[in-house]
C-alpha positions in Angstrom: -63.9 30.5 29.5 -65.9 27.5 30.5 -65.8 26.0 27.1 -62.0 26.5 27.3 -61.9 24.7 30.6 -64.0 21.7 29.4 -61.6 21.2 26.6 -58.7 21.4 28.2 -60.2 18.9 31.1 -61.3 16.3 28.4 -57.6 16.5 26.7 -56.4 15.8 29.7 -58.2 12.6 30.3 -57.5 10.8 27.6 -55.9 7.6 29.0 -52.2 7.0 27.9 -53.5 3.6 25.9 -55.6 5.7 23.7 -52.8 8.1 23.0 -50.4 5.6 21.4 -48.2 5.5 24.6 -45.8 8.4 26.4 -43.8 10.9 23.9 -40.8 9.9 25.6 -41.6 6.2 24.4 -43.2 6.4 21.2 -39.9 9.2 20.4 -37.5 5.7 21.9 -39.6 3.1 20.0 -39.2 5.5 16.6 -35.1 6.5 17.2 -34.3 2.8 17.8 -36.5 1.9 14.4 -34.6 4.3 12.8 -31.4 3.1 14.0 -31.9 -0.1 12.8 -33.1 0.4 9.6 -29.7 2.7 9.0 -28.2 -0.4 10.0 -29.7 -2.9 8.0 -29.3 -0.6 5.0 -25.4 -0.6 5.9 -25.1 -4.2 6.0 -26.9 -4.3 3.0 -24.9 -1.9 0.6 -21.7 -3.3 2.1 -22.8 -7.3 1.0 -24.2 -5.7 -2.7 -21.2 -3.6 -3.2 -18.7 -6.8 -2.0 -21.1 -8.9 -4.4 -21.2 -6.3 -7.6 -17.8 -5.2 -7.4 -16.0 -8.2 -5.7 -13.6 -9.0 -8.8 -12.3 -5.3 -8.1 -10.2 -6.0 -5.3 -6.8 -3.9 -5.3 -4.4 -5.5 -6.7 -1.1 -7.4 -4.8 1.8 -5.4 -5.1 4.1 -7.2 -8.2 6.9 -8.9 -6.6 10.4 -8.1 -8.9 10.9 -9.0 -11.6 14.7 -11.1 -11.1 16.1 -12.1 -14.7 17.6 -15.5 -14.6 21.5 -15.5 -14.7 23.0 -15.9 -17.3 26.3 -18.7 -16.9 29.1 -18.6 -19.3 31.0 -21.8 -18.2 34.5 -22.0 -19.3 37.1 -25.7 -19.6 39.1 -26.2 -17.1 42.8 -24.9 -17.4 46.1 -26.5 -16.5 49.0 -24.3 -16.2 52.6 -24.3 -14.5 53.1 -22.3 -11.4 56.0 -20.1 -10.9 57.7 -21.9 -7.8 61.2 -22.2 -6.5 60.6 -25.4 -5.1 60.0 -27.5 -7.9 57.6 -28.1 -11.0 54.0 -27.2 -9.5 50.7 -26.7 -11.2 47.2 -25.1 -11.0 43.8 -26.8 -12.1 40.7 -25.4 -11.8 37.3 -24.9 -13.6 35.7 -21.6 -13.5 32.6 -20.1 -14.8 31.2 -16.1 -15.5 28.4 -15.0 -14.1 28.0 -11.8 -16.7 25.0 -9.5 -16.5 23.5 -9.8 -20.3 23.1 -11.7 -23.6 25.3 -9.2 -25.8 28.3 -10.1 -23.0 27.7 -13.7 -23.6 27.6 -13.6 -27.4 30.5 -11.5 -26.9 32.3 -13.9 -24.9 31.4 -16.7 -26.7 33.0 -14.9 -30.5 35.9 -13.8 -28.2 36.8 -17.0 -26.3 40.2 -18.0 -27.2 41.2 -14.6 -26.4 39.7 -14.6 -22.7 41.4 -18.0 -22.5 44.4 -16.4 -23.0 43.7 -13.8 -20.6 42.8 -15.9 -17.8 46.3 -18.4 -18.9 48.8 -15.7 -18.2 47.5 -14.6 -15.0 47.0 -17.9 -13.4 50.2 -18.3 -14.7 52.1 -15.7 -13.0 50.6 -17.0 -9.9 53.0 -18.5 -6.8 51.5 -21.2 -5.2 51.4 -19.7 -1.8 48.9 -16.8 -2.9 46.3 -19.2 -4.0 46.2 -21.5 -0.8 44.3 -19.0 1.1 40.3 -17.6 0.7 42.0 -14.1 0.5 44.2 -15.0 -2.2 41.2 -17.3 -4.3 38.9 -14.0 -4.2 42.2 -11.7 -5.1 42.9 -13.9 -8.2 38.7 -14.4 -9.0 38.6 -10.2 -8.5 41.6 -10.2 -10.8 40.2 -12.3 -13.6 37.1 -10.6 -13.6 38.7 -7.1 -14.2 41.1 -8.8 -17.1 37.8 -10.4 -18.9 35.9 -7.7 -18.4 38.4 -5.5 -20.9 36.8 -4.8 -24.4 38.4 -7.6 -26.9 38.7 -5.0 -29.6 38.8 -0.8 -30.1 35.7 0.3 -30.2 33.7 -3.2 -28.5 31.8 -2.2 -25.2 33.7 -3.8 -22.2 32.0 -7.0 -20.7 29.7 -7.1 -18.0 31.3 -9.7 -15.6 29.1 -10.0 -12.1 31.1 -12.7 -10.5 33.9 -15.7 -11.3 32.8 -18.5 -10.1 35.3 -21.3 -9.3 34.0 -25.1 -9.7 37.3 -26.3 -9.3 40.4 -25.6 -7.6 43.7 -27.8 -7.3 47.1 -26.8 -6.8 49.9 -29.9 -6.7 
């Protein structure tokens, strides 16, 4: 039992400087070295991975697609208006907005015949229904319903988006 007692007495006298330091500190000093070494590995992968794959970065989101429009502009027409107080007349310049190429090829093989369209209902317009807005959009809603008619039995009807007046005098 002596020889147990010796030992144990000489463990315990070891000084802490010859020990490497506390448990509790040597433990702190090893966690931290750890910790920092996870880090530095993190920081690492993160700068190789941005370096290796940095052309792969995702992609913008692809803004629509808007086709051009497509303008069919028409000459400008003359015609009498029907008036009881005297000889009055319309001018005015006007252009299609139509939604596609076959609608302007069509227009453009069919043009004397949306003329003629357009002719008899400005027309059999009075004066007093085109001095207003109301009465301008009315007549542009009207010609684009007329135009947009098929020119022949068994033609698709035209796609007309919009009449657009560039002119617009009535004397």
């Amino acid at each position: 039992m002596q020889a147990f007692r010796h030992r144990h007495l000489m463990a315990n006298t070891l000084s802490p400087s010859q020990t490497g330091g506390t448990p509790s500190k040597r433990g702190r000093l090893l966690l931290i070295g750890g910790g920092v070494l996870v880090v530095a590995l993190g920081v690492g992968g993160f700068v190789l991975g941005n370096i290796i794959g940095g052309s792969r970065q995702p992609a913008a989101p692809a803004a629509p697609v808007v086709p051009p429009p497509i303008f069919v502009p028409l000459d400008a027409f003359t015609v009498n208006l029907k008036s009881e107080d005297g000889d009055r007349f319309l001018h005015t310049g006007l252009s299609l907005k139509v939604a596609d190429s076959d609608t302007q090829a069509r227009l453009s093989q069919y043009l004397p015949e949306a003329r003629s369209r357009i002719l008899l209902l400005l027309s059999a317009r009075q004066p007093a229904d085109l001095a207003t807005v109301e009465g301008k959009q009315k007549l542009a809603r009207d010609i684009q319903a007329t135009i947009s008619q098929p020119f022949a039995a068994g033609l698709p009807p035209q796609k007309i988006l919009d009449v657009l007046f560039t002119s617009f005098v009535v004397q």
